[in-house]
N, C-alpha and C positions, 0 to 999 in steps of 0.2 A: 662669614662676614658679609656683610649687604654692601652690594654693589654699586656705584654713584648712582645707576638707572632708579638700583630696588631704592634704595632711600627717598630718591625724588617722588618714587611711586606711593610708598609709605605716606610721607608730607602731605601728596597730595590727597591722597583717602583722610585723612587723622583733619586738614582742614577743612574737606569736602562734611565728612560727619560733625563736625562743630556749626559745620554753616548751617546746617539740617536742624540740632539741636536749636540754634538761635531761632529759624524759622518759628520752629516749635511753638517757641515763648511767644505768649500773648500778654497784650499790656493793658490794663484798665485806669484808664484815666477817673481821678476823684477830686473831686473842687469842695473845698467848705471854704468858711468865710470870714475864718480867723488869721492873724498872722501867725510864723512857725514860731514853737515852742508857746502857746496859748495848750489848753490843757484837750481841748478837741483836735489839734493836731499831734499829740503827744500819741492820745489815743489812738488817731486814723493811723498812725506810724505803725504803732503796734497791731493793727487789724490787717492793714500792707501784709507786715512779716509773718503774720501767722497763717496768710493766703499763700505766700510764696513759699513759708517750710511745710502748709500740707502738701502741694503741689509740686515740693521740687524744684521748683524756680520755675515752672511751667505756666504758671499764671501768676503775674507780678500787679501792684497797685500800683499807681504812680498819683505823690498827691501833687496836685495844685492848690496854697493856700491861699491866703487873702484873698478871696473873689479876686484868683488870677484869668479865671475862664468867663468872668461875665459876673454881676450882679445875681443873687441868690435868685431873682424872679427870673432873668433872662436863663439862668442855670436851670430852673426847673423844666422850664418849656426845650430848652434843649437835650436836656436825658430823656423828656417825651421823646423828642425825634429822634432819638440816637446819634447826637453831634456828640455830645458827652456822657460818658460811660455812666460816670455813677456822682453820688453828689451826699453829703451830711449836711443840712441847711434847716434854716426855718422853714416853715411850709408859704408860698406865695398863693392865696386866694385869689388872685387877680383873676386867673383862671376860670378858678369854678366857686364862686361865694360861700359855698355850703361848707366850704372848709374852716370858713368860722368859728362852728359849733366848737373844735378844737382848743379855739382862744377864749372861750366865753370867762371873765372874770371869775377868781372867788366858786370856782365849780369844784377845788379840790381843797381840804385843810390843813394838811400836813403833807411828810415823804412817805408816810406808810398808805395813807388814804392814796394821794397821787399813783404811786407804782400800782396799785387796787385798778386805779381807773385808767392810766394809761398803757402798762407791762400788756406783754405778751397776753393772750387770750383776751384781752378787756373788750369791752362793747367799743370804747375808741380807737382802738388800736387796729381791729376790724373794721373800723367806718372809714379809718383814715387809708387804710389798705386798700380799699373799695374806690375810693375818689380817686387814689394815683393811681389804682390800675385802670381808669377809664382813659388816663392819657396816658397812658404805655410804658408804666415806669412799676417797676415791684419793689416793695418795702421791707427790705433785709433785717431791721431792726431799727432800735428808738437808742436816743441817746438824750437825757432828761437833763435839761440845764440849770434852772432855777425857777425859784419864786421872784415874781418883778417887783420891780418899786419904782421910784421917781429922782431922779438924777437934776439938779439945781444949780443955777450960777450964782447964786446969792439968796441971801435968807428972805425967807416966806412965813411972815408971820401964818399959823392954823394950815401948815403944811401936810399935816398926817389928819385933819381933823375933815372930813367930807361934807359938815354939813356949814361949811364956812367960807363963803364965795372971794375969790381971790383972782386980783387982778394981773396974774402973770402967766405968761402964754407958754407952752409949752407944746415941743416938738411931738405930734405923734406919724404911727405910720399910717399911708394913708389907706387904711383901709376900719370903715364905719366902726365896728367893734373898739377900737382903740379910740377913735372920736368922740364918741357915747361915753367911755371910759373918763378921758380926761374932763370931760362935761361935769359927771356926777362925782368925780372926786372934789371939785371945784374949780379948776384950770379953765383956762381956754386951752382949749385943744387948736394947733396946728399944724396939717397935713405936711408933709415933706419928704421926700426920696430919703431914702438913709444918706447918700452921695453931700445931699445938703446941709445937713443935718449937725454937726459939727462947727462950719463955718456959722450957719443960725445963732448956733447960741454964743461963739465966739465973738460974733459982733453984734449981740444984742439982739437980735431978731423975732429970738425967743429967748427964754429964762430959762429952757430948762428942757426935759427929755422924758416922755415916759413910751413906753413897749419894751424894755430892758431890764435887764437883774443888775445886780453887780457884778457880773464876769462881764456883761456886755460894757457896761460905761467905765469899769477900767479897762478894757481894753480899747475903745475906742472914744472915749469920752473923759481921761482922767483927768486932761490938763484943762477942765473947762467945769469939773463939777466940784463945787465947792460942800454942799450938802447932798447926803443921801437921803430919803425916805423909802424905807423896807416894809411899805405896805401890804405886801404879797400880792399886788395887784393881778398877776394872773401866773399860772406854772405854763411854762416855757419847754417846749419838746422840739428837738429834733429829729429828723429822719433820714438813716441812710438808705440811702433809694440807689436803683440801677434799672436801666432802661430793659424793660423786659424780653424784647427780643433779643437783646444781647447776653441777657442770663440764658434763655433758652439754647443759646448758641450753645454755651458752656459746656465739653463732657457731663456726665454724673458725678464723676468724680471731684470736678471742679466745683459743679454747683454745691456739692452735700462740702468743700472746702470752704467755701466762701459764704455759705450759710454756718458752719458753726462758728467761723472766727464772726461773723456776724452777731452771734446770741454769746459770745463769750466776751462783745466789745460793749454791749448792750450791760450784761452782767456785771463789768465792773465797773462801769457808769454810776448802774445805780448804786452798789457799794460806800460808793465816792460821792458822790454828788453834794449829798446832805454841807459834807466838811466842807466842801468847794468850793460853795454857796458863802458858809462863813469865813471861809479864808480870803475870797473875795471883797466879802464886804470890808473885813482889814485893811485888805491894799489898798481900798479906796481911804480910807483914813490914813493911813502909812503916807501915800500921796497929797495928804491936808486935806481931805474932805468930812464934816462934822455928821457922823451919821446920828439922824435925827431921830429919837425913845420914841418909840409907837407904841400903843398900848394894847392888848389885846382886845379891849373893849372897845378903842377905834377902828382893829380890822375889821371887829364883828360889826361895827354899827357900817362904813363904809363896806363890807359884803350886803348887809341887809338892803341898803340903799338902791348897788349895783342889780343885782337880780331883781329887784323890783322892778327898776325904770330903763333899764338896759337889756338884759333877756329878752324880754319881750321884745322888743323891736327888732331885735338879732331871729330871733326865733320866728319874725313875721317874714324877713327881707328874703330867709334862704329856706322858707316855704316850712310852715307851721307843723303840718302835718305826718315830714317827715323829720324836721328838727326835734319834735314834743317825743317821736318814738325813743328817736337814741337818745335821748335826755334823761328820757325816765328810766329805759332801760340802762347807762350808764349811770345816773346816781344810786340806783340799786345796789349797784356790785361796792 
């Protein structure tokens, strides 16, 4: 029989090694920018768990939704400096412009073309890897949202029709690519913080929204868009990114965990995405918003428009020479 001492002695090893164990554990902070149970946090859930069962519990994710850490621009610059671990977000050009090329309209025509041009090995998927590693952040994998369109507070006579000049203003974000965008759809384009963006069209400011699909304007736009347009204005990519010094920290073991639950969160993205898209667009009806018939003959003539008179100027601002390379070598593939 253990004796009061040996017991005490016992206790104290048993939580002595627990403490040890907890040491152990490391945490990785992840910020994206949707609220919980939005279908990117469904997924980051799942990317968490399957980091913590290859690991053991040894390396844990911990998410932050809604731009709880900061604005997806301010979140970018901070996984550079390693304030924040890891991040799944839109890309912020703020930075460095050439990240553009990414957004450029009408560059892809479908989900099979898209996964072509942006999946793993693509010419973009490498250029985009290339840019974030210059501010200190590694790109674990893509997580493909949608094709964009045009979110509305009231009806727009020649809404889906590009070559028919319309006096209603509409939110973009502010960076040129999207300016240019709503220009040559026929809008006025108006710059605005995403922060602002909401109350704008709430009280009039603007009519309307475009840089978003339908995942983005129901979830953050339902009770303000009366009509949709599914012009496929441009495919929408995210990236899960982590600060690369902080990857390098990682054992082997950690990193080769957190890279496959990476290409296995990647993986059923794309799987899904396509349905996601349309399920999306439902809820935005389901919500009262009249999604507006586009025809294909209107993507096609507003694509033709856009590349013409938008490209180019995209392609001049973030330097010709090396925009025309990945351009041509990415519509190849």
């Amino acid at each position: 029989m253990f004796t009061s001492i040996t017991k005490k002695l016992v206790l104290a090893m048993s939580l002595s090694l627990a403490t040890v164990g907890i040491a152990e554990a490391a945490t990785l902070k992840l910020s994206h920018v949707r609220p919980q149970g939005a279908a990117i946090d469904i997924d980051a859930k799942q990317f968490a768990e399957d980091v913590s069962a290859a690991t053991e519990g040894k390396l844990r994710v911990k998410l932050y939704a809604a731009n709880a850490l900061g604005d997806y621009t301010v979140v970018q610059e901070r996984v550079g400096l390693g304030a924040v671990d890891m991040a799944v977000q839109p890309i912020a050009s703020s930075v460095d412009k050439r990240f553009q090329i990414v957004s450029l309209p009408y560059m892809v025509q479908g989900w099979e073309d898209a996964k072509g041009k942006f999946g793993p090995g693509s010419v973009m998927r490498d250029t985009v890897s290339s840019l974030y590693q210059q501010q200190g952040i590694k790109v674990l994998g893509a997580w493909p949202v949608y094709f964009g369109g045009i979110a509305l507070n009231k009806q727009v006579d020649g809404a889906a029709d590009s070559a028919i000049s319309k006096s209603a203003k509409v939110r973009v974000p502010p960076i040129k690519v999207f300016q240019l965008l709503a220009d040559n759809v026929g809008f006025i384009g108006s710059p605005l913080p995403f922060s602002e963006a909401f109350t704008a069209v709430q009280t009039g400011v603007v009519d309307g929204v475009i840089g978003s699909g339908a995942e983005g304007y129901f979830a953050s736009f339902r009770d303000v868009t009366k009509y949709y347009v599914p012009l496929n204005t441009h495919f929408e990519v995210w990236y899960l990114l982590i600060n690369e010094e902080r990857f390098n920290d990682l054992k082997p073991e950690q990193q080769a965990a957190v890279s496959k639950a990476a290409l296995n969160f990647e993986n059923r993205r794309w799987a899904t995405a396509e349905k996601d898209q349309a399920a999306n667009e439902q809820r935005l009806a389901d919500a009262g918003a009249t999604i507006v018939e586009v025809t294909p003959e209107q993507i096609a003539a507003t694509a033709e428009k856009v590349k013409q008179n938008v490209w180019p100027e995209i392609v001049d601002d973030i330097g010709k020479e090396w925009a025309e390379k990945i351009l041509n070598a990415a519509l190849a593939q």
